[in-house]
Structure formats: structure tokens, C-alpha cells
GURORO-827259 format. One line per field, with one value per residue (C-alpha): residue number from 1; residue in one letter; x, y, z. Coordinates in steps of 0.02 Angstrom, whole numbers, plus 50000, padded with zeros to 5 digits. Layout:
// residues N
seq <- NUM  ... .
type <- A  ... .
px <- X  ... .
py <- Y  ... .
pz <- Z  ... .
***
This chain:
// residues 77
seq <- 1  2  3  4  5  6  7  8  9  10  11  12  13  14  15  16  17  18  19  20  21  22  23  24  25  26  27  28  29  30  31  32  33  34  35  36  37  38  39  40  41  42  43  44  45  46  47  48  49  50  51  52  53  54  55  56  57  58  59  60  61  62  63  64  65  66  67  68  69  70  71  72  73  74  75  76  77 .
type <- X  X  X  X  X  X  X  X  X  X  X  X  X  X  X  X  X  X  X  X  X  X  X  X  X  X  X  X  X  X  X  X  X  X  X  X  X  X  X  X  X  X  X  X  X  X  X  X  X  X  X  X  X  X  X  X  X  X  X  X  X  X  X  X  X  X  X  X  X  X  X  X  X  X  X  X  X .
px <- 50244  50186  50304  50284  50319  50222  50130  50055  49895  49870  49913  50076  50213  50352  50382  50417  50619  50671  50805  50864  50805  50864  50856  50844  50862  50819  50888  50708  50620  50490  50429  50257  50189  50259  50200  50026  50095  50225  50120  49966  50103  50173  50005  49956  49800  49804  49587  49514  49332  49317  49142  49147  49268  49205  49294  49276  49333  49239  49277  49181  49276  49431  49361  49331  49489  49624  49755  49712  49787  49960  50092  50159  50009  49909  49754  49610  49703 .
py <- 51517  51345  51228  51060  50945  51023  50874  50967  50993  50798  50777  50668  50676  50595  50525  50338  50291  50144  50095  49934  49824  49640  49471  49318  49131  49012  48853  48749  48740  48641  48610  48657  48467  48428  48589  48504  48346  48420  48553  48433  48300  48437  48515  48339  48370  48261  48252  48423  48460  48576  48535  48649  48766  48901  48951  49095  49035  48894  48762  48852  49011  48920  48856  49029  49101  49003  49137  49121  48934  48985  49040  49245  49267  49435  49372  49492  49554 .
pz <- 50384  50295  50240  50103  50253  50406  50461  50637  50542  50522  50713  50672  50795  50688  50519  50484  50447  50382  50482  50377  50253  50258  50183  50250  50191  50325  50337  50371  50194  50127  49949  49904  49916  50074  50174  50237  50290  50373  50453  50492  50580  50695  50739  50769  50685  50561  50544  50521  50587  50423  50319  50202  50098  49986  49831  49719  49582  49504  49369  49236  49268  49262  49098  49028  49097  49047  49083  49289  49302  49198  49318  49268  49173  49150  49228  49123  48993 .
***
């Protein structure tokens, strides 16, 4: 006899439960521009040995693409 929810086939044991579902709101925030300087001063690395940084986007997309630098924005459509 098969059942919808025999899962012995697939070899799993048990199914997932979600036992609670929380939020939380921190007391330590930062604001977007301070994040880096606070992060850099605590890490104490303050001079990063970093060259290079690749990008996929470039300015001439950006040009093209208006949409992708406006924030909520359908991004191809």
C-alpha cells in the first residue's frame, strides 16, 4: 500500500518541522555609511592588501540600465 507522503523510497528518515519562527531587533545598529569604518576600526585593519576588485556590472551597463541603480525597481522589465 503507497501513500502521498511515503518518503522511504527517497531514503529520508524524518521530515523537517518548524519549531518557531522569531524576530529579532538588536540593540547594536549601524547606518549604511558608517558600517566600514566601524568594521575596519574593530578588525584593526584599517589598510587592506586587496589589488583588485572585479565587478559585473560596469558603467556602461549602468548607463543602459537605468532601472538597476533605482531602489524597488523591476530590474529587466
Amino acid at each position: 500500500m503507497t501513500t502521498e507522503n511515503n518518503l522511504e523510497g527517497c531514503g529520508v528518515e524524518k521530515l523537517a518541522t518548524i519549531l518557531a519562527i522569531g524576530i529579532t531587533n538588536t540593540p547594536n545598529y549601524f547606518y549604511q555609511a558608517d558600517h566600514l569604518d566601524f568594521y575596519f576600526r574593530v578588525t584593526k585593519s584599517e589598510k587592506s592588501a586587496i589589488k583588485k576588485r572585479y565587478m559585473h556590472l560596469s558603467e556602461a551597463m549602468l548607463k543602459e540600465n537605468p532601472c538597476l541603480t533605482i531602489y524597488k525597481a523591476p530590474s529587466f522589465d
